[in-house]
C-alpha positions in Angstrom: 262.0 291.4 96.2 259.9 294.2 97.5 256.2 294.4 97.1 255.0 297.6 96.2 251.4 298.7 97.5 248.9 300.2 95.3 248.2 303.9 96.7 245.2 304.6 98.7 242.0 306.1 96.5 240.7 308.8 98.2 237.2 310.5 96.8 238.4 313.1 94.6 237.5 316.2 96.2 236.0 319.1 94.8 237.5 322.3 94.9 237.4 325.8 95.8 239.2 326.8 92.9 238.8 324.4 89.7 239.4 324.9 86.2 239.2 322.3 83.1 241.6 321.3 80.9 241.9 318.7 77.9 245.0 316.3 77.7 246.6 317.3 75.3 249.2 315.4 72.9 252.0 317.6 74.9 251.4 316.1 77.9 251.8 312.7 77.4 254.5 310.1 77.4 254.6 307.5 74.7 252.7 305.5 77.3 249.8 307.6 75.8 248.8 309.1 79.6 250.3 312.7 81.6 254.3 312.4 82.0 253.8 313.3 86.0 256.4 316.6 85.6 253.3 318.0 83.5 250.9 317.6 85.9 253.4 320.4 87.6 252.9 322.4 85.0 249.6 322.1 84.6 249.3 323.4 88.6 251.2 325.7 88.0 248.8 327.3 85.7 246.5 327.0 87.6 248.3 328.4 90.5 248.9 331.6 88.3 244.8 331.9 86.8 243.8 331.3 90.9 246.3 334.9 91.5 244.6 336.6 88.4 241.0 335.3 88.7 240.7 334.0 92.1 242.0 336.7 93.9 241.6 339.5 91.4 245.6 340.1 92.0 247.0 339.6 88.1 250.0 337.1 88.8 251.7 339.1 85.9 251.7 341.9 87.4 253.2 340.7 90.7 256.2 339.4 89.2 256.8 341.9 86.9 256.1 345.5 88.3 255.6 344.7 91.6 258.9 342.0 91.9 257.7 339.2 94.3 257.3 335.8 93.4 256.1 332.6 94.9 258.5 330.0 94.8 258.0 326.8 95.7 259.8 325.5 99.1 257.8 322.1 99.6 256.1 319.7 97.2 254.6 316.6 97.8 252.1 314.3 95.7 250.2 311.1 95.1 249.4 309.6 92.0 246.4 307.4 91.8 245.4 306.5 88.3 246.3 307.6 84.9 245.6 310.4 82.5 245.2 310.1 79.2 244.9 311.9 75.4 241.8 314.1 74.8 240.4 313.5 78.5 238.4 316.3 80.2 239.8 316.7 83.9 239.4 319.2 86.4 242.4 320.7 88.0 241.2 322.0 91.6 242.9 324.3 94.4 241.7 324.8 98.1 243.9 327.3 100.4 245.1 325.2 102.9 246.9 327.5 105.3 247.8 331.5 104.6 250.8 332.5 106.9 252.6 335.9 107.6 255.1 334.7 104.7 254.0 331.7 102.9 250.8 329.5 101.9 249.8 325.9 101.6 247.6 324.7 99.0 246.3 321.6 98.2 245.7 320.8 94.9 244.1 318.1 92.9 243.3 316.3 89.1 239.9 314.9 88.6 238.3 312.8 86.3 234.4 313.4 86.6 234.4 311.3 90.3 237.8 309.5 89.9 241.0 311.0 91.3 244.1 311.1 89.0 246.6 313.3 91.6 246.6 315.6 94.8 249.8 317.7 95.6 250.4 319.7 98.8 252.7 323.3 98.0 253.9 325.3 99.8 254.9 328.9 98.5 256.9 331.5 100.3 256.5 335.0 99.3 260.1 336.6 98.1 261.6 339.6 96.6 262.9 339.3 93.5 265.1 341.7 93.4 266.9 340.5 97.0 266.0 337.0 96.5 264.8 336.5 99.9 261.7 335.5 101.4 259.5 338.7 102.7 256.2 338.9 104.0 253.3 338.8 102.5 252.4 342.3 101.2 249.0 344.1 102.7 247.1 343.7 99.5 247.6 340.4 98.7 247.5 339.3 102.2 244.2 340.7 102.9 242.6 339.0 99.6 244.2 335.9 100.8 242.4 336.4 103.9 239.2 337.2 102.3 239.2 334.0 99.7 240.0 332.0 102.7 236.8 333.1 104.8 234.6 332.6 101.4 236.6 328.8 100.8 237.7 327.1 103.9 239.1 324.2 103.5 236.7 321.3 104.0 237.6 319.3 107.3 
């Protein structure tokens, strides 16, 4: 029978990026604690606020007028300790790597100190009207650029 290892704790970093968020009774199981796809969701929000606030570049407006999007190519995570109902954790986002193309973030949930979940993403810029990858337009390229001078990633 195989043993399964408890995943590493790592300190729960702080982000560039971070927003709060309750736990809501929508994003639980009936465990009572996050059903893991919601944690998706969740980063995805905050993916989308990080465009709109973070980069001053209004996500909206970049998938509707404007017709790219930022699909997701590559996702990885950990899972450390559980969420539950009512809790106050901090969703975070550090811009790992900015490429002619695509991005890698790294993302997190945060209790106070304790780590709940980190994800790595990868996005690739692509038409939506070709649905094909492109490169990352001027604009949004050079406020990439600029956020990541302001928030490297800590080494």
């Amino acid at each position: 029978m195989p043993v399964f290892e408890k995943p590493p704790v790592w300190p729960a970093p702080r982000h560039a990026f971070e927003r709060e968020l309750t736990i809501r009774f929508a994003h639980c199981d009936p465990a009572g604690i996050v059903f893991f796809p919601q944690y998706f969701v969740m980063l995805n929000n905050l993916v989308e606020d990080w465009f709109t606030e973070g980069l001053g570049l209004p996500y909206a407006h970049l998938l509707g007028p404007r017709r790219l999007g930022l699909p997701t190519v590559r996702l990885s995570s950990d899972f450390t300790a559980p969420s539950r109902m009512g809790e106050r954790v901090a969703l975070g986002l550090t811009l790992e790597r900015l490429g002619a193309g695509s991005i890698t973030l790294e993302l997190g949930c945060r209790c106070g100190d304790e780590p709940r979940m980190r994800a790595r993403q990868v996005l690739v810029c692509t038409s939506l009207d070709s649905m094909k990858a492109v490169a990352i337009p001027e604009d949004v390229h050079l406020a990439l650029a600029a956020y990541a001078a302001r928030h490297p990633p800590a080494a």
